[in-house]
N, C-alpha and C positions, 0 to 999 in steps of 0.2 A: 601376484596378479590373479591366480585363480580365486582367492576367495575375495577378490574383489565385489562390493555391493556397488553395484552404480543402477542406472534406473529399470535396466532390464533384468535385474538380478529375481532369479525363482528361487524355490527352495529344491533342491535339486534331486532331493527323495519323493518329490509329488511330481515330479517327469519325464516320462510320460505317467498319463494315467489315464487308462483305458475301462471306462465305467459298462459299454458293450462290446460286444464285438464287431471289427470295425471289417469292412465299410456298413456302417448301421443300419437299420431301415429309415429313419429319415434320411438318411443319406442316399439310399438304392431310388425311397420317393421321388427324392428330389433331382437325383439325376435322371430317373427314367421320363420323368417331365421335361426338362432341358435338352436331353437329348432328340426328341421328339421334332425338338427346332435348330438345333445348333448341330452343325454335323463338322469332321474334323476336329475329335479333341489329339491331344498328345499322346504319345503311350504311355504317360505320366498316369493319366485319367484312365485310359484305359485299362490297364493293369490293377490298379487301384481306387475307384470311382466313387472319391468319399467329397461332400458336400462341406466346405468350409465355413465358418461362421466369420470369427474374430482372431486377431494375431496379437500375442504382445511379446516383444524382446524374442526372444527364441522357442517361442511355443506360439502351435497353431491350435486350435478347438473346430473341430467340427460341430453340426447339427444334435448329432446325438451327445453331444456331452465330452466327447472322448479328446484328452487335450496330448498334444504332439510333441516332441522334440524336433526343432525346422533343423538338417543336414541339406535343405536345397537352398534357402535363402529366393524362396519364391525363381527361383531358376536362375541362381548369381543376380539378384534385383537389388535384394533386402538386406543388404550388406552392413546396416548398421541396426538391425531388428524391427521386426514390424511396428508402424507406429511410434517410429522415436521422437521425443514430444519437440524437439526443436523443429524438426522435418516437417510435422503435420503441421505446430504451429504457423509454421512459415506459409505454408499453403492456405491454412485457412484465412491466413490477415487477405491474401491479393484475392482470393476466392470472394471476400467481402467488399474488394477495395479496384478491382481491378482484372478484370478477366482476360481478356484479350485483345487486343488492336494490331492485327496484325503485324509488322517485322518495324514498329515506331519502335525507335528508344524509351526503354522506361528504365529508371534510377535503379531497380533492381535487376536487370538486364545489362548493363552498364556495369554493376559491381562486380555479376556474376563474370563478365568477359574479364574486365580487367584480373581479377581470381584466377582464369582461366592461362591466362595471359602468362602470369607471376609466375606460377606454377612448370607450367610449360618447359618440357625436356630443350635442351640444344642452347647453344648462344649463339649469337650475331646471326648471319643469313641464315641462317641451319633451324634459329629455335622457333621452337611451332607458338605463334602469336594470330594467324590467320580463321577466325572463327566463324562457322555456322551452325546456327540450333535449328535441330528434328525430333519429331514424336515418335522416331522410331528406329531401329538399327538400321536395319536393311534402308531406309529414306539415307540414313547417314552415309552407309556404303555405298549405294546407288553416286549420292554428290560427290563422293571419294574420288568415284571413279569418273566422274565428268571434270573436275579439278585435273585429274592427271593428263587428260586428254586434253585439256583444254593449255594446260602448263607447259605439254612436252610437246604438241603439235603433231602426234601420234594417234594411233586407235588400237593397240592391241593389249592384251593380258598374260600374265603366269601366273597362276597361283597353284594350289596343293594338294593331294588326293585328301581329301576326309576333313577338306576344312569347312568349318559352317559360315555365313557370311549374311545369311539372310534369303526371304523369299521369296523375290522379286525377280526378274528377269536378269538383269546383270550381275546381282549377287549367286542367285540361282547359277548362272553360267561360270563362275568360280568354283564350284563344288560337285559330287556326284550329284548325275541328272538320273531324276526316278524314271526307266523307258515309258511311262505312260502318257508320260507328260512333254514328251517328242526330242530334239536336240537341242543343245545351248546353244546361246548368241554366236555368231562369225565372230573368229577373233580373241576367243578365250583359251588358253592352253592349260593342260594342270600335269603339273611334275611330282614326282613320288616324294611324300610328305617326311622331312627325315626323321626316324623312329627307331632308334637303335635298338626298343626289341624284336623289334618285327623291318628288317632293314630290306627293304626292295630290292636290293642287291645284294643281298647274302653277304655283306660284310661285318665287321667288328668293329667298332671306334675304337680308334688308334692308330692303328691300320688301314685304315681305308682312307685314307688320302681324302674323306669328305666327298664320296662319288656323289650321294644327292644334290652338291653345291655345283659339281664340275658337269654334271648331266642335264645342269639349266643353258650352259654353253652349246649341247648339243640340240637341246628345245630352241635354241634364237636361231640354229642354222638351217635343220630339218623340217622346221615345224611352220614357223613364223612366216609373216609376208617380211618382216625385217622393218617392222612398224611398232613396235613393241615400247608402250606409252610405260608399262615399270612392274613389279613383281606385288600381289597384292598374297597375304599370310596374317591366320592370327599366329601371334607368339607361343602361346602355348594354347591347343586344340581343347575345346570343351565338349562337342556333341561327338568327336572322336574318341574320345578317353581321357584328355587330360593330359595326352601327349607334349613334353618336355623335347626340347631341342639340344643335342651337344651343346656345351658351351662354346664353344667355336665354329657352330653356324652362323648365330646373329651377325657378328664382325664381317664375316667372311662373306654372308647375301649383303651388305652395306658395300664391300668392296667390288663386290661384283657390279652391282650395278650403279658404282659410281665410275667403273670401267667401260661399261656399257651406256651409258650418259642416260639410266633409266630410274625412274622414281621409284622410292621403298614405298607402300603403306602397311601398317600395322593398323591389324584392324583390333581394334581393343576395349570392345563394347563388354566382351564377357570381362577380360582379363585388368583392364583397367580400375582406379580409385581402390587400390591399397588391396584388391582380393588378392592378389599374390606374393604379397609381403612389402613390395615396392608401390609408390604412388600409379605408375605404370610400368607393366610387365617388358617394355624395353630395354627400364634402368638397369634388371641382371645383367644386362649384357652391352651396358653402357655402349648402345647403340641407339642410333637418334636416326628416325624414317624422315620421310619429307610429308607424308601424310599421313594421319593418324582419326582413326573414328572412336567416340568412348558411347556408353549409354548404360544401360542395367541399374550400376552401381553408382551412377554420378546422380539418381535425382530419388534413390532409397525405393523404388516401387511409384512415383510418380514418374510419368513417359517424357521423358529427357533426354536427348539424345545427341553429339553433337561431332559433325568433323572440322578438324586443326588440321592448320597450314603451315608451313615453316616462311618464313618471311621473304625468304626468296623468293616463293613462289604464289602468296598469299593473294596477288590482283589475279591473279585466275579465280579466282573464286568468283567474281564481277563478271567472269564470261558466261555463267550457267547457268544463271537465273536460279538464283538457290534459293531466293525465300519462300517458305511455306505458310499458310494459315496458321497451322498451330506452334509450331517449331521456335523457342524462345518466349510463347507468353509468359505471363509475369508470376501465373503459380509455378509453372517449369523452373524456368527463374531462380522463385524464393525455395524451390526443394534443392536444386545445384547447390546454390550459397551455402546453404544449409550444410547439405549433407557434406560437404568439402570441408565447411567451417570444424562439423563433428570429427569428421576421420582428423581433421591437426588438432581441438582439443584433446580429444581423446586415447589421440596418441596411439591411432588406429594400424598405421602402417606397421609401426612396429609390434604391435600385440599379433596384427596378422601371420607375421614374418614366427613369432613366438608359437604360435596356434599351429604352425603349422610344421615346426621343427618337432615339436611336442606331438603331431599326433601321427607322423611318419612315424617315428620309434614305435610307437603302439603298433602302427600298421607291420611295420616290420618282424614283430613276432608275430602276429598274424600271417605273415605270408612263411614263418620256419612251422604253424602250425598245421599248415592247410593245404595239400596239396592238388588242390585245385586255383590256388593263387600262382599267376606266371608272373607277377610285379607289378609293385604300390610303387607309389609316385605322385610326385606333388609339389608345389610352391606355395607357401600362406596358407590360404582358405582355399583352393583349388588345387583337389584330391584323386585321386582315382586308386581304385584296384580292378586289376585284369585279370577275368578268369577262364584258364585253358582246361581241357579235357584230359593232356598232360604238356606235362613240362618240356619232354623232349621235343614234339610235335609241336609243339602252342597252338593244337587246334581251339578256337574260340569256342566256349562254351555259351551259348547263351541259358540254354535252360536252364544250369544254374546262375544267370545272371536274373532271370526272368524269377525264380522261385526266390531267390536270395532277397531280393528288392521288395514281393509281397511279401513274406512272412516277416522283414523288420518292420515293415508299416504295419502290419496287422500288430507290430506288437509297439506301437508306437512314434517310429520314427519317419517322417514324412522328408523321402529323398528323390533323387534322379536315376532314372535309370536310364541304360543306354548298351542295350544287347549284351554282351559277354562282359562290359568295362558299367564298373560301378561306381559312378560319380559324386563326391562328396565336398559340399560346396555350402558350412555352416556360417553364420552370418560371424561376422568378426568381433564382435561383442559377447559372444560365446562364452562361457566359464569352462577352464579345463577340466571341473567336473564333470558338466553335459558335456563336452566333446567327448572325454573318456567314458561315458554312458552310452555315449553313442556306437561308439564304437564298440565299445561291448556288445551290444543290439547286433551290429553284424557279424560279430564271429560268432554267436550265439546263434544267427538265424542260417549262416553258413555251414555252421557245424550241421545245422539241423538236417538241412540239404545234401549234404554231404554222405549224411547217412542214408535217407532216401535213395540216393544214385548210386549205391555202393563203394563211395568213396572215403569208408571210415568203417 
């Protein structure tokens, strides 16, 4: 597999290549102009504020010339490489053919649901077959969360400290609230996210009895008006670290709250379409939600976005007024088909699942060389290493997360970062070459760091 040539294939000694030093001045031009009008970039941009040009397969090319190795996949988007020619072509037939008509059936809207449909975790009343298309995650979550309300005859929330869900008022109110920006929605709760390195209650897995699971019992009693429409969690955390769950939580929140007669959603915008080795991040844990959101990776970098109903519960969808303008047009559409059709040609899940068995080992001597790694971790194409000040303490380090992050971009590799936890999210058509190039890049740019802070 790795020296497989398929369309995105580079030659792997010309990537990166960095012909200035990057961020370049056409680059510095071009953002000092942009920025002038646009305000609010990411720390992505910030930290790093290089002007893109073109994408192909796993390389990005800036302004100035200087061409990248992608470790973010456009932020978990571009899941099958920039510009993969089935994905574009597909957009460009309905682009030519068909733009938009608002929430009318069209034939490739139709194939894409049925697709949708097929695929679809759960059998009988359980499997998710109830569909609506959105141009955006948080649009998807927002509906998510009018579906439960609407399903269970309820208004209240639990979700999870450090979960990301989106920007919008009822996503927002799922997640830490920035104090600037005042309090979250009536009716939202959030329970300690379970993280067995960093365990809210000072426990051990194995031992602990699962307090994070049994501590949601004392949130419905303490907490709640005792209105609680169902538990909303991504599977595995992306703008938190890339946070992994005991394998015996999933089951266990299913059990819960089929005890408590409250709905699951898995929100699986990032995690969903094969980044994790599974078609969706559920499957590890062959546990089936009642609601489920996907987007990012279902339409390659075109805005697709969509949430699933389990059939039982799927005519709520008709209470909430869910159609959108753009949500389901017909290039949305033909990039879903698409991109879905490529991850089963090409036989994406499972290369995901390989890409990522393959580059935890790497990581893992990484973390016996580096002792400022407190634990790597990861499923498929979503990655993380966590870096502490030390190990006994795990205090968060960011500044070397901050220094680690520019110095591999500067030296080619265009990734995510995210305070002390360094996110690594390469598109799944990757060559285990460039993955192990990549990775090189950060123990390389770690070490460098390393040395700076006196830790080497």
């Amino acid at each position: 597999m790795s020296s497989q040539r398929n369309w995105a294939w580079v030659d792997p000694t010309q990537v990166p290549k960095m012909v200035v030093p990057a961020p370049g001045p056409k680059s510095h031009e071009q953002h000092e102009r942009a920025s002038r009008y646009m305000k609010g970039y990411s720390s992505q941009v910030k930290l790093f504020p290089v002007s893109f040009e073109k994408g192909f397969g796993v390389t990005l090319t800036d302004v100035d010339g200087n061409t990248y190795l992608d470790f973010s996949s456009g932020i978990y988007v571009t899941s099958l490489g920039h510009c993969h020619p089935k994905v574009s072509e597909a957009v460009a037939h309905y682009a030519r053919t068909l733009m938009n008509c608002h929430d009318f059936t069209t034939p490739i809207k139709m194939q894409l649901l049925e697709k949708l449909a097929g695929i679809g975790m759960g059998e009988g009343q359980a499997k998710l077959t109830g569909i609506q298309f959105y141009d955006s995650g948080t649009a998807a979550v927002e509906a998510g969360l009018r579906v439960m309300r609407a399903a269970s005859g309820q208004m209240e929330f639990i979700g999870f400290h450090r979960d990301f869900h989106g920007k919008t008022m009822g996503a927002v109110s799922l997640a830490r609230v920035d104090p600037s920006q005042g309090l979250r929605a009536p009716g939202f709760y959030l329970a300690p996210r379970p993280n067995c390195y960093r365990c809210a209650f000072g426990q051990t897995h194995g031992s602990c009895g699962l307090r994070c699971l049994k501590y949601l019992e004392t949130i419905l009693v303490e907490e709640t008006a005792g209105r609680v429409a169902g538990v909303v969690l991504e599977p595995i955390q992306g703008w938190g670290g890339s946070v992994i769950p005991p394998d015996d939580f999933m089951p266990g929140l299913r059990a819960f709250c089929d005890k408590h007669k409250l709905l699951l959603f898995a929100d699986e915008v990032l995690t969903g379409m094969a980044r994790t080795g599974k078609m969706f991040c559920m499957e590890h844990w062959d546990t089936v939600p009642d609601v489920m959101t996907l987007g990012k990776g279902l339409g390659n970098g075109f805005p697709i976005t969509a949430v699933v109903v389990s059939e039982r519960f799927k005519e709520a969808v008709e209470k909430i007024s869910a159609s959108t303008s753009f949500g389901g047009n017909p290039m949305a559409c033909a990039a879903g088909l698409a991109s879905i059709e490529v991850i089963e040609d090409e036989n994406l899940v499972e290369r995901s699942a390989h890409l990522g068995e393959t580059m935890i080992k790497r990581m893992q001597r990484m973390y016996d060389e580096h002792p400022t790694i407190g634990e790597v971790r990861g499923k498929g194409c979503l990655l993380g290493i966590e870096l502490v000040k030390d190990r006994g303490t795990k205090e968060p380090f960011d500044e070397a997360g901050r220094r680690t992050y520019q110095k591999a971009f500067g030296k080619g590799l265009a990734w995510i970062p995210a305070g002390h936890n360094l996110r690594l999210s390469p598109p799944l058509v990757i060559s285990d070459e460039l993955a192990m190039k990549g990775l090189d890049i950060i123990d390389e740019s770690l070490f460098e760091v390393e040395r700076e802070l006196g830790y080497a």
